[in-house]
C-alpha positions in Angstrom: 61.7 -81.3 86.9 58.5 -82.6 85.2 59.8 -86.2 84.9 58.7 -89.7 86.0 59.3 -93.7 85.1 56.9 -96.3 85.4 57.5 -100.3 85.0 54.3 -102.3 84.4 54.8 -106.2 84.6 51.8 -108.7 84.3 51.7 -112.1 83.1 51.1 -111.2 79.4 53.9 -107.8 78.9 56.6 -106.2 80.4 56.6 -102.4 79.8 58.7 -99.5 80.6 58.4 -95.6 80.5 60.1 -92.7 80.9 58.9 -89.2 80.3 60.3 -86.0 80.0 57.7 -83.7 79.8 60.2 -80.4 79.1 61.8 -81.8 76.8 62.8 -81.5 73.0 60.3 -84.5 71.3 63.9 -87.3 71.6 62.3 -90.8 71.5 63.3 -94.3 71.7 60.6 -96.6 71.4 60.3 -100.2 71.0 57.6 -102.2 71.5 57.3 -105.0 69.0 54.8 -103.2 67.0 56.0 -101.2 64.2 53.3 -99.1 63.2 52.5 -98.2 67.2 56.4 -97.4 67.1 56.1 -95.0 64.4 52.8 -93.0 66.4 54.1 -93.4 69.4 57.4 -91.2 67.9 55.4 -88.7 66.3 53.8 -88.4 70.1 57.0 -87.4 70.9 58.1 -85.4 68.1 55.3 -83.3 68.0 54.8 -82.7 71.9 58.1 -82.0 72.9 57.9 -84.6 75.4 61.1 -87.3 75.5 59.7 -90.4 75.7 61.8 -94.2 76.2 59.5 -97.1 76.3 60.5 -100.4 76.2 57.8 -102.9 75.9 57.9 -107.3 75.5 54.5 -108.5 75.4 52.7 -111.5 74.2 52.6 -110.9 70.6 52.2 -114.4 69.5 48.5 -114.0 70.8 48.2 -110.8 69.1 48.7 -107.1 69.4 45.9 -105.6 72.4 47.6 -106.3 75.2 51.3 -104.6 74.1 49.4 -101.7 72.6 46.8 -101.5 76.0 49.8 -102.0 78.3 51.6 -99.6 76.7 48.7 -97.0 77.0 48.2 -97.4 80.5 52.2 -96.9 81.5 52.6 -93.9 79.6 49.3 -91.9 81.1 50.7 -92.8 84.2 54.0 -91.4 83.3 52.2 -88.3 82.5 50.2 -88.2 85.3 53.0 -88.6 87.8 55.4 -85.9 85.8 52.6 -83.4 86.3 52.8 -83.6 89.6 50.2 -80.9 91.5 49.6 -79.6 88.2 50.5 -75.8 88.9 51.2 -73.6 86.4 50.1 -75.8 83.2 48.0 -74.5 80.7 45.3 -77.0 81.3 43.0 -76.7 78.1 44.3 -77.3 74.2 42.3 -77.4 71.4 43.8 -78.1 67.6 42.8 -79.5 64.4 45.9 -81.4 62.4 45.2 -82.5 58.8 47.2 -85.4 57.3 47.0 -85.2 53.3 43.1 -86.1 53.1 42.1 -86.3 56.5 41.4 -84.2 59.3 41.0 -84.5 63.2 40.1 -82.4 65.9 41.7 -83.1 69.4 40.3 -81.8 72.9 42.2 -81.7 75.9 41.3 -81.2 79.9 44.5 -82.1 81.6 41.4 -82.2 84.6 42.2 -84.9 86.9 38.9 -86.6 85.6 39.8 -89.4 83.3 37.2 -89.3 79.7 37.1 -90.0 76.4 35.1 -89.5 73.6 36.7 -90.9 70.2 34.8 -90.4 67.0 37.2 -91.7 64.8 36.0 -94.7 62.1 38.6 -96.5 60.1 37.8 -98.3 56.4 39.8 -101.2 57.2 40.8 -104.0 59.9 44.1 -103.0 60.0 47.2 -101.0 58.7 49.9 -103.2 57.8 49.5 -105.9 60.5 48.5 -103.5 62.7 44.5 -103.9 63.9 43.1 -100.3 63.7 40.8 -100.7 66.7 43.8 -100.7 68.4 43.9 -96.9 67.9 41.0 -96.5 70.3 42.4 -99.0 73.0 45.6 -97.0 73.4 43.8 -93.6 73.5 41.2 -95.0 75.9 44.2 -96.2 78.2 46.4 -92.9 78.2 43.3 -91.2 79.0 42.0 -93.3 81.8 45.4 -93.2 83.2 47.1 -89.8 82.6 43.3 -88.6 84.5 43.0 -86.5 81.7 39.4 -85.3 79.6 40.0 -86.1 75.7 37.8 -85.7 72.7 39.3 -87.1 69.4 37.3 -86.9 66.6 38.1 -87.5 62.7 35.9 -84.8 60.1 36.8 -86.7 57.4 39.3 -89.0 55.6 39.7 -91.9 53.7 43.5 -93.7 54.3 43.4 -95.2 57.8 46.9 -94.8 58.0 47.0 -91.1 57.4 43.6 -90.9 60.3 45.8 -92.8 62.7 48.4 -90.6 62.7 46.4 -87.3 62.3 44.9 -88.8 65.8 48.2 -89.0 67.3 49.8 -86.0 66.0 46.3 -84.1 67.5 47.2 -85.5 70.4 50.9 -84.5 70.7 50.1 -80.6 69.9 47.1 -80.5 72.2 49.5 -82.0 75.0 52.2 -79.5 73.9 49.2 -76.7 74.4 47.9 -77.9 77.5 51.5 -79.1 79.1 53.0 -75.7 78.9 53.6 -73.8 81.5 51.8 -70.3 81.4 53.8 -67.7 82.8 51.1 -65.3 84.4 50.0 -68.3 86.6 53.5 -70.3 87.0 52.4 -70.9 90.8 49.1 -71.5 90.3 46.4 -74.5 89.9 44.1 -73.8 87.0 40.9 -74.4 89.0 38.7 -72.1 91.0 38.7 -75.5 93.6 42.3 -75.3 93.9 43.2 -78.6 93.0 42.9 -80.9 90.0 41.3 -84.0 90.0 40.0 -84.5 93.2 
């Protein structure tokens, strides 16, 4: 059973996080911040994974540290459901186009945490929402599920639409890379043996 809860508490949020990573994309997601909610569903939705996050955090200061926090919990959710790793596909690659804009995600589910992000935004913010944001939570997933990830944008021009393309990349290159391939169920996809060490 691919699954795994993690609680974070520090002085400036309270998160929670449950993952199911064979699961059928249910979510329920609350973090304060709407426009995170809505990405953070289409995560789910689009990689299959159930997700429940539950997040307080010091909003009246702003939005980093709820949206950071938030990162960091759910790559280690990820990383702890993956357990040793065997069987997984290991490598994803897709491009996902939202109306004008298009972005190309990268996945090594490696062990070795990186990330490029090539992604520019037009604006300081969707809605209330600071768009640099974006990057924080993809560099914290990353760091934290241990996994390689290139994100890059080709083009667009609404920042809402590139925001989303970035996290619906993600969700189908996780989706790829998650799966289970059936000619190695028993296997580590390395030639060391082991992932991430």
């Amino acid at each position: 059973m691919r699954k795994a809860s993690v609680k974070r508490t520090t002085k400036e949020t309270d998160v929670e996080v449950a993952v199911d990573l064979d699961g059928s994309g249910a979510s329920s997601i609350a973090t304060g911040i709407g426009f995170l909610d809505h990405m953070l569903d289409l995560l789910a939705r689009h990689s299959r994974i159930d997700l429940t996050i539950k997040a307080k955090g010091d909003l009246h200061i702003d939005q980093h540290h709820t949206t950071e926090d938030v990162g960091i919990a759910l790559g280690q959710a990820v990383k702890q459901a993956l357990g040793d790793m065997k069987g997984i596909t290991r490598y994803a690659d897709v491009h996902v186009p939202m109306d004008e804009a298009l972005t190309r995600v990268v996945i090594d589910i490696s062990g070795r945490p990186f990330l490029v992000f090539k992604v520019k935004f037009g604006r300081a913010k969707v809605g209330p929402f600071d768009t640099e944001l974006v990057q924080e939570w993809f560099q914290a997933f990353a760091m934290n599920a241990a996994l390689t990830l290139h994100v890059a944008t080709l083009y667009g021009s609404n920042d809402h639409h590139i925001a989303e393309s970035c996290f619906k990349g993600l969700a189908r290159a996780l989706r790829a890379a998650l799966a289970i391939d059936p000619r190695a169920a028993n296997e580590v996809p390395s030639t060391k043996g082991t992932l991430g060490g």
